[in-house]
Backbone as CSV, one residue per row, in Angstrom:
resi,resn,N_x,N_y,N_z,CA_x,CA_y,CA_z,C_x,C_y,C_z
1,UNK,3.127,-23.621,-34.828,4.204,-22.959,-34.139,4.512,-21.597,-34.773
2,UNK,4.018,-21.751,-36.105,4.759,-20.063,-36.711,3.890,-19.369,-36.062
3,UNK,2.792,-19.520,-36.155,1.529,-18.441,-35.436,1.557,-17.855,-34.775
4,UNK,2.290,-18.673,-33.831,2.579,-18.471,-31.871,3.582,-18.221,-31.534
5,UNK,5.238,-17.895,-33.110,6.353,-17.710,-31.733,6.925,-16.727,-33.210
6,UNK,6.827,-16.954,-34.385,7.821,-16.766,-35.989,6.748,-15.557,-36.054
7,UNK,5.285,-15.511,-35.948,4.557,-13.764,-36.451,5.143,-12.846,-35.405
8,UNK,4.260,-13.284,-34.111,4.704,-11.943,-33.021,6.456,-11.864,-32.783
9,UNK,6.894,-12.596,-33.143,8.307,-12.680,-32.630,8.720,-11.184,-33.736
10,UNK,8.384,-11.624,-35.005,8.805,-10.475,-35.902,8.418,-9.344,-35.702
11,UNK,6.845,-9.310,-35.278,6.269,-7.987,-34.861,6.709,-7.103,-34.319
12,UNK,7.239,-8.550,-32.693,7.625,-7.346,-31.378,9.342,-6.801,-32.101
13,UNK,9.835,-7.673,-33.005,11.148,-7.299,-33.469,11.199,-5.733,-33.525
14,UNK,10.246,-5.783,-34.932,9.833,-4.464,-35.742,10.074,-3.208,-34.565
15,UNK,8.807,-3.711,-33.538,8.808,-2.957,-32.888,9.964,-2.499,-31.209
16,UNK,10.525,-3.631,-31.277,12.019,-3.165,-30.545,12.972,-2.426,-31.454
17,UNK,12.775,-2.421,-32.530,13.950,-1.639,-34.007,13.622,-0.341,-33.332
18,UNK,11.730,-0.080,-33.722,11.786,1.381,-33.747,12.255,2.020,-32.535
19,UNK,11.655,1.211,-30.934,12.318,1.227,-29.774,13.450,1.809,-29.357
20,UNK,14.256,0.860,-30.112,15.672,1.196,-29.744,16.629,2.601,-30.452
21,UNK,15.704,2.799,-31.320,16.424,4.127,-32.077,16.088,4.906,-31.213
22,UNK,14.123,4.976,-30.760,13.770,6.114,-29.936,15.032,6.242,-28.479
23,UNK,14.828,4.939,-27.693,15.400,5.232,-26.752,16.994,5.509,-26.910
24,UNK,18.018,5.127,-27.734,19.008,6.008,-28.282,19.048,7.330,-28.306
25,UNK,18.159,8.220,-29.492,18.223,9.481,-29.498,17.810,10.303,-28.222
26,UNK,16.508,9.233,-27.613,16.111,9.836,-26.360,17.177,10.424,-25.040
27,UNK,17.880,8.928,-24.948,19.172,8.871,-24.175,20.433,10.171,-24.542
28,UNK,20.607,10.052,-25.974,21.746,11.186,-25.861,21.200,12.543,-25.961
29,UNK,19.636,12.839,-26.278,19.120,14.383,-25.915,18.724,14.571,-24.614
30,UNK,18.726,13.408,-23.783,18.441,13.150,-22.050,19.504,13.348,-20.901
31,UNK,19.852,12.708,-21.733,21.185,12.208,-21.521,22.863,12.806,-21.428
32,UNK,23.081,13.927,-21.766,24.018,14.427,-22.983,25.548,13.627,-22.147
33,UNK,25.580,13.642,-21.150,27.101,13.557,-20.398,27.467,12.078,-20.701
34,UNK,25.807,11.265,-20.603,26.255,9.682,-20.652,26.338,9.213,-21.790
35,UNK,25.832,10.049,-22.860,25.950,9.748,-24.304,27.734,10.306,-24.841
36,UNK,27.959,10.566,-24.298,29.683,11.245,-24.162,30.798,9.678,-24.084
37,UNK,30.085,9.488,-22.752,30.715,8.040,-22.675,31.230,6.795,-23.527
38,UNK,30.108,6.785,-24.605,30.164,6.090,-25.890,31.459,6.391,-26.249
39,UNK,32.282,7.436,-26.232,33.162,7.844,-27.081,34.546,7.170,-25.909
40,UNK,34.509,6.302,-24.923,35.353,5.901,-24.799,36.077,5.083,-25.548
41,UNK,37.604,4.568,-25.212,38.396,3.642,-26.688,37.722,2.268,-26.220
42,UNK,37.194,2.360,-25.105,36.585,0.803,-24.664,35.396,0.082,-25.686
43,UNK,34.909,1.056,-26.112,33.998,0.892,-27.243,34.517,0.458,-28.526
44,UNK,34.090,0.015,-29.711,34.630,-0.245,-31.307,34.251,1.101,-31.497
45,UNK,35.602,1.809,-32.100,35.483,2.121,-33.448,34.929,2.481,-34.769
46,UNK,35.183,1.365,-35.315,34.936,1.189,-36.907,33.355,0.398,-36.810
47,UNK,32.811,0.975,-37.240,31.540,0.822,-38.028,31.058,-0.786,-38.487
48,UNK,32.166,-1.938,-37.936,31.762,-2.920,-38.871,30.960,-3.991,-38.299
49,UNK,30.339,-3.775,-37.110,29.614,-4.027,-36.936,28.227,-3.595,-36.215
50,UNK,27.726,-2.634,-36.536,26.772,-2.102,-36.847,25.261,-2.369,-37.237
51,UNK,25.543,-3.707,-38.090,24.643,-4.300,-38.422,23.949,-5.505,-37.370
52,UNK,24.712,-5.192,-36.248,24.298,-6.089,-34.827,23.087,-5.221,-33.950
53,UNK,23.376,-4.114,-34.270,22.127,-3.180,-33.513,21.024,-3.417,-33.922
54,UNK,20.683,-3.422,-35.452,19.635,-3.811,-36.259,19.216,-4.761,-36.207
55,UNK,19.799,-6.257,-35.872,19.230,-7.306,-35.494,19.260,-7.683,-34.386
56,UNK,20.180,-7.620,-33.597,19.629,-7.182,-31.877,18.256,-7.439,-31.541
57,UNK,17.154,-6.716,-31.834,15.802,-6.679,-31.122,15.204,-7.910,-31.860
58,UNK,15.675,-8.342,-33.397,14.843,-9.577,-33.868,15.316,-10.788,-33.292
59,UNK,16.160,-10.774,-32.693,17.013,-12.257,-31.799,16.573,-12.377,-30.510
60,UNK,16.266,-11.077,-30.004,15.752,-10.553,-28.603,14.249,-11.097,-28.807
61,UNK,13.661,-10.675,-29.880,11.886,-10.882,-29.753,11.810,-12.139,-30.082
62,UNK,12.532,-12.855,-31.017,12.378,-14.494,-31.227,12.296,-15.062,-30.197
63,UNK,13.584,-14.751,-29.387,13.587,-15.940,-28.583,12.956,-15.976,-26.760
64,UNK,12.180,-14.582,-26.941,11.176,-14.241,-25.951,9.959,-14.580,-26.541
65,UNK,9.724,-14.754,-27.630,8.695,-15.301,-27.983,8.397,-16.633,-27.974
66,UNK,9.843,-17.308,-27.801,9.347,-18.799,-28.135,9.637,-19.104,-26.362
67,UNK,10.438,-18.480,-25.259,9.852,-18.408,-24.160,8.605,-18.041,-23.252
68,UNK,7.947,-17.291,-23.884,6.724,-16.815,-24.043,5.736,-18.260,-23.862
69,UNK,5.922,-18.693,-25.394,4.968,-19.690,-25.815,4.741,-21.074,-24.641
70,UNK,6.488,-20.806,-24.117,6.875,-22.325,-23.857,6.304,-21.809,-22.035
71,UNK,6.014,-20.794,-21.639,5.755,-21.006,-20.206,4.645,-19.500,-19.781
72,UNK,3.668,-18.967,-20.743,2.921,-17.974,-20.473,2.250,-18.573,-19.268
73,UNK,2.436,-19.754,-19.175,0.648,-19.915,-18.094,1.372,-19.871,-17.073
74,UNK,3.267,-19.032,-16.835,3.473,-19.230,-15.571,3.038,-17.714,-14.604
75,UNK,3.046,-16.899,-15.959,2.730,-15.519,-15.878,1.054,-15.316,-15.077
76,UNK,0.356,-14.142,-14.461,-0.661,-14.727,-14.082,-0.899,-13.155,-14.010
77,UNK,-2.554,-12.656,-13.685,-3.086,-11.649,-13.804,-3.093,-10.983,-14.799
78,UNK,-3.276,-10.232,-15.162,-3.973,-9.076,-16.421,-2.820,-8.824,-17.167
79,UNK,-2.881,-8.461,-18.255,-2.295,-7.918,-19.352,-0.886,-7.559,-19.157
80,UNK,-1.257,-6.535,-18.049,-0.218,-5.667,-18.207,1.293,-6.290,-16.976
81,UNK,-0.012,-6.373,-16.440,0.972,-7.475,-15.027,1.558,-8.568,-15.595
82,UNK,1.075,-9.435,-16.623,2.048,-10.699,-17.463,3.207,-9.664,-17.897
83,UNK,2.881,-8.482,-18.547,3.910,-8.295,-19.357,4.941,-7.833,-18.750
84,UNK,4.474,-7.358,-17.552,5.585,-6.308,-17.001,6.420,-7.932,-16.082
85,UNK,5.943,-9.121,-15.502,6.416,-9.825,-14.794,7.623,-10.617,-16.258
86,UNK,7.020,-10.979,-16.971,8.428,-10.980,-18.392,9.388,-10.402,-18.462
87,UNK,9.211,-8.866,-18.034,10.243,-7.734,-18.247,11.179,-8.160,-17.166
88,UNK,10.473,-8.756,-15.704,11.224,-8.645,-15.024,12.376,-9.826,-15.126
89,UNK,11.565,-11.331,-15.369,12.165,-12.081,-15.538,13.140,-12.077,-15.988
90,UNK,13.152,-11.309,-17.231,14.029,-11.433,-18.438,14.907,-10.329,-17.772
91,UNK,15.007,-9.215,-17.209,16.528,-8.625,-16.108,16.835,-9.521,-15.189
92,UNK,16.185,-9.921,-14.453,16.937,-10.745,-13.284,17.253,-12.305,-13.923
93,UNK,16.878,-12.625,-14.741,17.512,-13.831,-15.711,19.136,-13.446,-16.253
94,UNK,18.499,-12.532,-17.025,19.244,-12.299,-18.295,20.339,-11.144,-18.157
95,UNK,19.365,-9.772,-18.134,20.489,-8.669,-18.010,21.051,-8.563,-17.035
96,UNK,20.437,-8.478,-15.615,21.134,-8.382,-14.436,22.619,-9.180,-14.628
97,UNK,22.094,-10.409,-14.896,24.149,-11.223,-14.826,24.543,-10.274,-15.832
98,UNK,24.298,-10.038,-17.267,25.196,-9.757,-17.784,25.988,-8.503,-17.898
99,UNK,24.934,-7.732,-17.201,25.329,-6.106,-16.432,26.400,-6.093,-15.831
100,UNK,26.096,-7.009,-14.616,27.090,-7.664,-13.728,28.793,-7.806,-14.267
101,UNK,28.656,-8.996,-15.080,29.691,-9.192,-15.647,30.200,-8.209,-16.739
102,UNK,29.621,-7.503,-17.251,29.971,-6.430,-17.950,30.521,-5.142,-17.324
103,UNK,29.972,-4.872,-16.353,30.429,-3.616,-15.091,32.093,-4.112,-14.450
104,UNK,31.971,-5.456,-14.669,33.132,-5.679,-13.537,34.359,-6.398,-14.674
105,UNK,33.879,-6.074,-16.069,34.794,-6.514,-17.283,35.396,-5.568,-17.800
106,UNK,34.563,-4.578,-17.888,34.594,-3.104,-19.050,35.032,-1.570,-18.108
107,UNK,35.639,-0.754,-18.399,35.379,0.426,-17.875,33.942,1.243,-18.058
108,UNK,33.198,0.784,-17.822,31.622,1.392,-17.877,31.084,2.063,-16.626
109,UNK,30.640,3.085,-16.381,30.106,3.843,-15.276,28.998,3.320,-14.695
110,UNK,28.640,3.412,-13.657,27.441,2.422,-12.796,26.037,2.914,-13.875
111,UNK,26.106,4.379,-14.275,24.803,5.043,-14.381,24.504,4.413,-16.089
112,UNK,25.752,4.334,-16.463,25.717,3.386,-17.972,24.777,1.839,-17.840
113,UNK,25.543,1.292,-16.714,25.228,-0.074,-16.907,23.789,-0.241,-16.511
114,UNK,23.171,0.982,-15.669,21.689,0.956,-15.093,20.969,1.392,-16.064
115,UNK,21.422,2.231,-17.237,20.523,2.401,-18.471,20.317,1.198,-19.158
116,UNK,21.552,0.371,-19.398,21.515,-0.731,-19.991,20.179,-1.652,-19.308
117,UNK,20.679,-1.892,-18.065,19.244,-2.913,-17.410,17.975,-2.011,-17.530
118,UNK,17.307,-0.690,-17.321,16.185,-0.155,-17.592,16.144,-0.487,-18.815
119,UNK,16.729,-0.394,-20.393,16.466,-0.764,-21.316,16.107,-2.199,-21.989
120,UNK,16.885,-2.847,-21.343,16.458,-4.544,-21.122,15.555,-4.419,-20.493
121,UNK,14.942,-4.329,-19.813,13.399,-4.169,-18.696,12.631,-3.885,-19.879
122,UNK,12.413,-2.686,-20.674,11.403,-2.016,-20.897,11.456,-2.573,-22.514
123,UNK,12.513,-3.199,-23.360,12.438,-3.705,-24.537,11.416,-5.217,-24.114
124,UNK,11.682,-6.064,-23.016,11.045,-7.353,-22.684,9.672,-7.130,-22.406
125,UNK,9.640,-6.206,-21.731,7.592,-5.869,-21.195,7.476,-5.300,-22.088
126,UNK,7.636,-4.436,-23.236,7.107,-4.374,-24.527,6.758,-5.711,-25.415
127,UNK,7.832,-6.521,-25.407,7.677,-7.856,-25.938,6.448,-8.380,-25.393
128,UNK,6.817,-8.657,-24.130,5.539,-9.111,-23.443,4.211,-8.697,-23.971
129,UNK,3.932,-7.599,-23.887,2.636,-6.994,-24.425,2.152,-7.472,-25.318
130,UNK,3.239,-7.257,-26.461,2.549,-7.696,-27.678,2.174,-9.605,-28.109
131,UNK,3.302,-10.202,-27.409,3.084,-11.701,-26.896,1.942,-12.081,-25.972
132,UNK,1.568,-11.076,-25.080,-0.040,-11.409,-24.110,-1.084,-11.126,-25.212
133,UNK,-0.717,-10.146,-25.727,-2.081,-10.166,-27.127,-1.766,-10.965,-28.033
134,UNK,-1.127,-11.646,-28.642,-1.036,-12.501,-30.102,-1.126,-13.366,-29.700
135,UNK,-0.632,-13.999,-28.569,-0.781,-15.546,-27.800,-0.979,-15.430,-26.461
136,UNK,-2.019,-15.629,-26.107,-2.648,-15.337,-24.945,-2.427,-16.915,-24.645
């Protein structure tokens, strides 16, 4: 089981860390008006938890990895098509509700909450990728 869900799980982690910084800086030099937004009071503050961003993508890749393991053979065609059908799963599973419920909880702008789901999309079919190659 470590082989197949505890290596790549860490891998794709690693590699959602670096991910998520890129698409951060990407977002507020892309971005500049929606990176503004952040600075609503709807947001925290204080710094103290912070250390949730950083592990974020290793909780994210674990436990796509051990979904991965537990149902790849539902995935079907080539490489890229498994990975990208993961990505999708995992928005219309996962982020879509919680977009949902987050849009209609929070003062957040539509164009916010659609970065949020493109970023959930594209952190999972990265996962994917690296889960179609380590455990095929």
């Amino acid at each position: 089981m470590t082989k197949k869900i505890l290596v790549p799980g860490l891998i794709a982690g690693v590699v959602l860390l670096i991910l998520s910084f890129a698409m951060l800086y990407g977002a507020v030099y892309l971005f500049p008006n929606l990176a503004e937004q952040y600075y609503s009071p709807v947001f925290r503050e204080e710094g103290n938890y912070n250390w949730l961003f950083y592990i974020h993508p290793f909780i994210l890749a674990l436990a796509l990895a051990w979904f991965w393991d537990r149902f790849k053979e539902q995935f079907n065609g080539s490489l890229i098509v498994r990975d990208l059908e993961l990505g999708l799963v995992y928005t219309l599973v996962a982020s879509l509700p919680a977009m949902l419920i987050t849009f209609s909880a929070l003062a957040v702008t539509v164009p916010m909450v659609l970065t949020w789901l493109l970023y959930g999309f594209v952190q999972a079919a990265i996962a994917g990728l690296i889960f179609a190659r380590m455990n095929p």
